[in-house]
C-alpha positions as a Python dict, from the first residue, in 0.01 Angstrom:
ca = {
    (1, 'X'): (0, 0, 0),
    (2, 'X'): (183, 189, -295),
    (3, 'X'): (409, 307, -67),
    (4, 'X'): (475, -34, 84),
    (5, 'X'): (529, -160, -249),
    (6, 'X'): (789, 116, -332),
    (7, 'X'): (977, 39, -13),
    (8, 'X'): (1042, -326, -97),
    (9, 'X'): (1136, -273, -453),
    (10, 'X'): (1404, 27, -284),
    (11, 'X'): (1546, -266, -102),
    (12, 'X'): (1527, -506, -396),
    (13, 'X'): (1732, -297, -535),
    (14, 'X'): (1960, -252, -313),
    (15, 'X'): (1994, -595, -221),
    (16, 'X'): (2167, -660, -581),
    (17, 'X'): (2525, -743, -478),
    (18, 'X'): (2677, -624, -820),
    (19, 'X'): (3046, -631, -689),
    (20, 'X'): (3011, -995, -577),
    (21, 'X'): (2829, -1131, -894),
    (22, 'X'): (3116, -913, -1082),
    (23, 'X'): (3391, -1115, -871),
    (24, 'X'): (3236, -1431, -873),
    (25, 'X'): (3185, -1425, -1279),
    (26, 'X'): (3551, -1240, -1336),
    (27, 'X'): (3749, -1488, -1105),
    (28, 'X'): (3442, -1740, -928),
    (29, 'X'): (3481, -1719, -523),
    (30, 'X'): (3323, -1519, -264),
    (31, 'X'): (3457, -1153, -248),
    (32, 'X'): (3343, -1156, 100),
    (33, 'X'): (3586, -1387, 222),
    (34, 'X'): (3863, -1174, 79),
    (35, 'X'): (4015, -786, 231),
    (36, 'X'): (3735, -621, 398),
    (37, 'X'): (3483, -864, 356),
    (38, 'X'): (3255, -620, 176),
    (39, 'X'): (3116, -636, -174),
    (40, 'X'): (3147, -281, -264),
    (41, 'X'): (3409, -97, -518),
    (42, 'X'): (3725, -119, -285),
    (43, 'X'): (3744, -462, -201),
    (44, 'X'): (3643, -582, -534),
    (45, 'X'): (3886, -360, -678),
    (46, 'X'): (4177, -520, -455),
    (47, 'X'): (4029, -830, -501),
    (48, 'X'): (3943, -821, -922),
    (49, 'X'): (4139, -472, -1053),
    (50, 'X'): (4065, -124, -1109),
    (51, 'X'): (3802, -192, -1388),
    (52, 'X'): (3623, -428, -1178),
    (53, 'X'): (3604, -169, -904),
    (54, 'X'): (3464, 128, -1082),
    (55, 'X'): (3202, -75, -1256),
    (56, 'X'): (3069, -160, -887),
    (57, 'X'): (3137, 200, -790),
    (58, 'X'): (2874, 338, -1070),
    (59, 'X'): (2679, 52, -1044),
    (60, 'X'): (2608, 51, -715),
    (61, 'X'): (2522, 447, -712),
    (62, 'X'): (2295, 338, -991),
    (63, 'X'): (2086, 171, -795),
    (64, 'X'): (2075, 384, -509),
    (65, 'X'): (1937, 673, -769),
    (66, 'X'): (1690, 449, -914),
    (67, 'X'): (1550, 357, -595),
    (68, 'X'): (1492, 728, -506),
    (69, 'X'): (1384, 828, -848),
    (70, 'X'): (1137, 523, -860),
    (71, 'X'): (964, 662, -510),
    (72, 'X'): (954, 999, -645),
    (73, 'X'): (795, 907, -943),
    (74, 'X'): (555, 689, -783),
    (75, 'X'): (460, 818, -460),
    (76, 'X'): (594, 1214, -480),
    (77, 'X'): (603, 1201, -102),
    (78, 'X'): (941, 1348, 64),
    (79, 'X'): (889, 1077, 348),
    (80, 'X'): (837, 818, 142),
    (81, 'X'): (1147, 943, -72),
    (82, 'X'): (1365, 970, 227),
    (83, 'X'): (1244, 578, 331),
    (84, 'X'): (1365, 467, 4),
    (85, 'X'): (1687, 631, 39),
    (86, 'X'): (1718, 439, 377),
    (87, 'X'): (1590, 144, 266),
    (88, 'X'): (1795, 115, -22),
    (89, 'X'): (2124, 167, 165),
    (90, 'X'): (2013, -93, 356),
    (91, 'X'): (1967, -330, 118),
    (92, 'X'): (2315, -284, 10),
    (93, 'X'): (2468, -340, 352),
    (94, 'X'): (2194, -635, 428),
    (95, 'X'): (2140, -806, 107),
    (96, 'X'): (1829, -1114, 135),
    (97, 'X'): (2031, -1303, -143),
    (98, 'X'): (2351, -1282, 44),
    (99, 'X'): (2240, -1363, 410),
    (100, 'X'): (2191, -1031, 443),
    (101, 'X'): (2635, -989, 463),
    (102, 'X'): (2681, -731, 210),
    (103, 'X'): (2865, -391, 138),
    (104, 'X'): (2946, -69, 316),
    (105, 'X'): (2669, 139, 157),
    (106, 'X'): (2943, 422, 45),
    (107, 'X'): (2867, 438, -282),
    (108, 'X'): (2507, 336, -325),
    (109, 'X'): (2509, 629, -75),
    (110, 'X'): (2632, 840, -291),
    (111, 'X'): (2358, 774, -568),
    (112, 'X'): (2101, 826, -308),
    (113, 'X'): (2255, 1182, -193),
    (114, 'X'): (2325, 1301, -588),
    (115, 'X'): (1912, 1294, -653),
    (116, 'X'): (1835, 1424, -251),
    (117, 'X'): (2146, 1682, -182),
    (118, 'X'): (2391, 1702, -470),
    (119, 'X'): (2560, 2032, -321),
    (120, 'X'): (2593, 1843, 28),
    (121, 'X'): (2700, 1507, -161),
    (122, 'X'): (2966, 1705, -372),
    (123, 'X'): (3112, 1912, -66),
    (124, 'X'): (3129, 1571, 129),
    (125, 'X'): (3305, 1386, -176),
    (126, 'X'): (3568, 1712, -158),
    (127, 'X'): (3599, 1611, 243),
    (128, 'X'): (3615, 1195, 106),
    (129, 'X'): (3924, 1321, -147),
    (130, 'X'): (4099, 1516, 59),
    (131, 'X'): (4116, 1259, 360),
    (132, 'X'): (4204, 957, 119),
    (133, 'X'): (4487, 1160, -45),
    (134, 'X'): (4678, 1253, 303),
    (135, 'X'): (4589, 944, 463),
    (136, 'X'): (4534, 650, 177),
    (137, 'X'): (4261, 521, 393),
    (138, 'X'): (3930, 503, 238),
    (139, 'X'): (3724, 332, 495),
    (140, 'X'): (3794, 661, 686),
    (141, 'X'): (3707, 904, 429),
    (142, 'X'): (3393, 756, 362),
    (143, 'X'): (3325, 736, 739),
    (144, 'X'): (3371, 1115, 776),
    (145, 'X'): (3223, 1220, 452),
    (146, 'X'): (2904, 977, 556),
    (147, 'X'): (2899, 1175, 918),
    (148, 'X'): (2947, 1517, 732),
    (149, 'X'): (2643, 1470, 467),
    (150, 'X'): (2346, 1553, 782),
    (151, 'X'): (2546, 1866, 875),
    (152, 'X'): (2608, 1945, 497),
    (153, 'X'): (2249, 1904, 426),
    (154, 'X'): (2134, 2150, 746),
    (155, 'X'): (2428, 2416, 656),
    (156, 'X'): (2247, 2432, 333),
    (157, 'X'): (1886, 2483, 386),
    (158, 'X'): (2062, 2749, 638),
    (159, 'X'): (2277, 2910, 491),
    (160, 'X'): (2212, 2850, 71),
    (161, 'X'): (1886, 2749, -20),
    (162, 'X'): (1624, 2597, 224),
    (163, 'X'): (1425, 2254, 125),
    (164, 'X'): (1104, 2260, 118),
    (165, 'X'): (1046, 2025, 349),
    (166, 'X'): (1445, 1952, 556),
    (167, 'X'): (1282, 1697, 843),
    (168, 'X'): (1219, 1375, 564),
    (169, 'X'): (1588, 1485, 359),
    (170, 'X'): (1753, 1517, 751),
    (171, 'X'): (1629, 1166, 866),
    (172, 'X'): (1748, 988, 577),
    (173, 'X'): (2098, 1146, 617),
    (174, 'X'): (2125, 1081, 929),
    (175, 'X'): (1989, 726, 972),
    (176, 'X'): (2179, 614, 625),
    (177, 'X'): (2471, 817, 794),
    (178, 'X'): (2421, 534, 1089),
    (179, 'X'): (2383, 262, 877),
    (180, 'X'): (2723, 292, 646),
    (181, 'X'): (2896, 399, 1014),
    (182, 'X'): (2797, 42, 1123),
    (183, 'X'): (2858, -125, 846),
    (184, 'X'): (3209, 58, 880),
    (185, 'X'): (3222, -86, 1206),
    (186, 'X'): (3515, -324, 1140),
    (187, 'X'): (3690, -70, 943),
    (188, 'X'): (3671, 109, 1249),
    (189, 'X'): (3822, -132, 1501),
    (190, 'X'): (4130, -151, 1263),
    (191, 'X'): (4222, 181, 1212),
    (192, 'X'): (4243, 238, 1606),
    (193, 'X'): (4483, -80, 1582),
    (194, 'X'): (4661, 51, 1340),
    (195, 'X'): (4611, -233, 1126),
    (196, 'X'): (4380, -84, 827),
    (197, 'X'): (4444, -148, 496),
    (198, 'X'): (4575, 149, 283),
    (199, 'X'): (4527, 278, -78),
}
């Protein structure tokens, strides 16, 4: 039941759609029907300036740490850890306050993946950079670096230091890997049009 519990507050949590309550109090609208569509730091930084965007950016990693650190505090279970990474993500991308039409997941992603993986988060971020930079696209950095983060996370407990337990830390990568790939899914269509928007 504690478990349970910790599950639906991981969504909770990342049902909060910071960058559209940020847009909607800034300038009032819907930040969905604007760019992407999405509520995360990009299109709210297109949509309401730089400022605008990196205060979604750390807030939304916020919560996806909080969400992992709350399961590990209360449960101490790696599955149950790994479900609250997943169902946290998920939240973001399926908010219940927003008709479940939220973000792409990227960055409360990333808050997830600094308490899980931080080596495998920071050598994805280097991959994130270093597409974004040559090709101004960050819908297709974040797609790659969100692919790369499972194979990051097995190279590791290879190669560097094992887990102690990889199977729970492997299944969250990969299914929140899936889920910000679909969420991406749009992103996707327009980049093999040619019709993505750039940095």
């Amino acid at each position: 039941m504690r478990s349970l519990l910790v599950l639906i507050i991981a969504y909770l949590i990342g049902s909060i759609p910071f960058g559209y309550l940020i847009v909607r109090t800034k300038q009032g609208g819907d930040i969905r029907q604007s760019g992407s569509g999405g509520t995360g730091a990009t299109n709210v930084s297109r949509r309401a300036g730089k400022v605008a965007g990196v205060l979604t950016l750390l807030l939304d990693a916020a919560k996806g740490a909080a969400a992992v650190l709350i399961a590990q505090n209360v449960s101490g279970s790696a599955w149950v850890k790994a479900a609250a990474a997943i169902a946290v993500i998920a939240g973001h991308i399926f908010p219940v306050w927003l008709g479940f039409r939220g973000g792409k997941g990227v960055a409360t992603g990333v808050g997830v993946f600094l308490v899980l993986a931080p080596m495998a988060l920071l050598c994805a971020g280097v991959v994130f950079v270093s597409i974004v930079f040559f090709t101004r696209y960050v819908s297709l950095g974040s797609i790659m670096a969100a692919t790369l983060i499972p194979v990051l996370v097995w190279l590791q407990n290879v190669f560097i230091e094992p887990f102690a337990d990889l199977r729970p830390l492997l299944a969250a990568a990969v299914v929140g890997a899936l889920l910000i790939i679909f969420a991406h899914r749009g992103n996707i269509q327009r980049l093999a049009r040619g019709t993505e928007s750039q940095i």
